[in-house]
C-alpha positions as CSV (number, residue, x, y, z in Angstrom):
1,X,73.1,95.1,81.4
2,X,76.0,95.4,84.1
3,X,79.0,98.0,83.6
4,X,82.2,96.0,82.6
5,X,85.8,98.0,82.1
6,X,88.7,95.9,81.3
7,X,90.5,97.2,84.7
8,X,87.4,95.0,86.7
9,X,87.0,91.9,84.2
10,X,89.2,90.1,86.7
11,X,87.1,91.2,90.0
12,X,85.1,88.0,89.6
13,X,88.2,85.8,90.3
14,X,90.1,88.7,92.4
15,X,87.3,90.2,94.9
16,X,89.6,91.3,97.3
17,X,91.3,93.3,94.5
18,X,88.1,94.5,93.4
19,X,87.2,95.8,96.7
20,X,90.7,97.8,96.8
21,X,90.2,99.7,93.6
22,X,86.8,100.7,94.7
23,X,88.2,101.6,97.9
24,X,90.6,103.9,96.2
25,X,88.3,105.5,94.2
26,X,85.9,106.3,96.4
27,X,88.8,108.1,98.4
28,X,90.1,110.1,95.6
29,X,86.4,110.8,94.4
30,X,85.3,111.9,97.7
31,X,88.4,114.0,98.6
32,X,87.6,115.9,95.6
33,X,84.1,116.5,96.3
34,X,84.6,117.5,99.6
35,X,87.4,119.9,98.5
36,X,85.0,121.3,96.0
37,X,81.7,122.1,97.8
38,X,84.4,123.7,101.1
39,X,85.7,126.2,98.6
40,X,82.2,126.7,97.5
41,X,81.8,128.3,100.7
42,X,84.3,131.3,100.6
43,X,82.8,132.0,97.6
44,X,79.4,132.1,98.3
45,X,80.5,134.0,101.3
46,X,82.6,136.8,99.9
47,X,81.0,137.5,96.2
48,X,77.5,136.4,97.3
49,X,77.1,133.9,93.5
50,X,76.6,130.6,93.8
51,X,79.2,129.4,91.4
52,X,78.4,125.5,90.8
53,X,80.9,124.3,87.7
54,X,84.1,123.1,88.5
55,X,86.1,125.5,86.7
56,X,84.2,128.3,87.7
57,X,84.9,127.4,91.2
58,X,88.7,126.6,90.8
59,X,88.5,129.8,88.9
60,X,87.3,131.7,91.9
61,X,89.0,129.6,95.2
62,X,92.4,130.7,93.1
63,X,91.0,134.4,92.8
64,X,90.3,134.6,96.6
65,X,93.4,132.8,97.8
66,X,96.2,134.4,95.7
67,X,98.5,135.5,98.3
68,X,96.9,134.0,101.3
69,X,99.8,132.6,102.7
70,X,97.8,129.8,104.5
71,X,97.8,127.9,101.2
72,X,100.9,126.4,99.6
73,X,101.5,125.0,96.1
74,X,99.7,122.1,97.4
75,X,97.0,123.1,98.8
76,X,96.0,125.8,95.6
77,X,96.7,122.4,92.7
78,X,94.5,120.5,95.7
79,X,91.3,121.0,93.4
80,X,92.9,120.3,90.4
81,X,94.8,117.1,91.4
82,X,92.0,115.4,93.0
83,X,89.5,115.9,90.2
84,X,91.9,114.3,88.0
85,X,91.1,110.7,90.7
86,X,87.9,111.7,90.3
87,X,88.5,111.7,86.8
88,X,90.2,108.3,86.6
89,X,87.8,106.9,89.1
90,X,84.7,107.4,87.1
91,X,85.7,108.1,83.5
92,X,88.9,106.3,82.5
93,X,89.5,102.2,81.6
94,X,92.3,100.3,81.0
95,X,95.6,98.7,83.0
96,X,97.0,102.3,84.0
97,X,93.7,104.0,85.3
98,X,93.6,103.2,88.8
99,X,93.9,104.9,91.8
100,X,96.7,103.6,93.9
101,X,96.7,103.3,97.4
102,X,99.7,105.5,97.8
103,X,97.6,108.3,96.2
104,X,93.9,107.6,97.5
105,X,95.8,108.3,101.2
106,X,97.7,111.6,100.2
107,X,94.4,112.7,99.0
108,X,92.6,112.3,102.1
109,X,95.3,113.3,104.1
110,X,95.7,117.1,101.9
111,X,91.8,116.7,102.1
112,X,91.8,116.9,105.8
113,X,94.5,119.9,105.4
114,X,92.4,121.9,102.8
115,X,88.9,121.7,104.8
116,X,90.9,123.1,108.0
117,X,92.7,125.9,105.9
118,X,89.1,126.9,104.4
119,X,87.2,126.9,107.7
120,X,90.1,129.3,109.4
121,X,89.8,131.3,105.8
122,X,85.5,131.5,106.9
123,X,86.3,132.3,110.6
124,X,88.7,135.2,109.4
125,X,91.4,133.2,111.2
């Protein structure tokens, strides 16, 4: 039985479409997941747990970061925005649930900015 969401019932007759929305997804998906398992680090690091959920480990980044001037609003909703396109990517259906192409690239792009700000938070930069 293949998957079928309303958003892809036209991929068949659109593949170029298709292609874009999975393209988009994967982005938001993967910025996310990166975002996640870098701030796993710190923690690991500095409280010596292994701290695997997602809350627990927004929970925690915020704990370790409050104040650290190195993060901006930003950067410290980073986790938080980009599991919502995780979110949409694999959970949600329907005409609004994509991830635009607007949004998959800011999500890369404050990707790229969080991972930096992380490893200068593990080097003691």
């Amino acid at each position: 039985m293949a998957f079928s969401s309303p958003r892809r019932d036209g991929c068949s007759a659109k593949p170029i479409a298709c292609w874009e929305i999975a393209c988009n997804e994967a982005a938001g998906r993967t910025a996310y997941l990166a975002g996640f398992h870098a701030a796993r680090a710190p923690i690991s690091d500095r409280t010596e747990r292994a701290v695997k959920a997602y809350s627990g480990v927004r929970t925690e980044f915020h704990r370790l970061i409050r104040g650290d001037t190195r993060f901006d609003d930003t950067l410290r909703d980073f986790l938080g925005a980009t599991y919502n396109l995780k979110a949409i990517a694999d959970y949600e259906t329907g005409p609004d649930s994509d991830v635009s192409p607007e949004r998959a690239a800011k999500a890369i792009a404050e990707a790229r900015l969080f991972l930096a700000k992380v490893a200068g938070m593990l080097e003691g930069a």
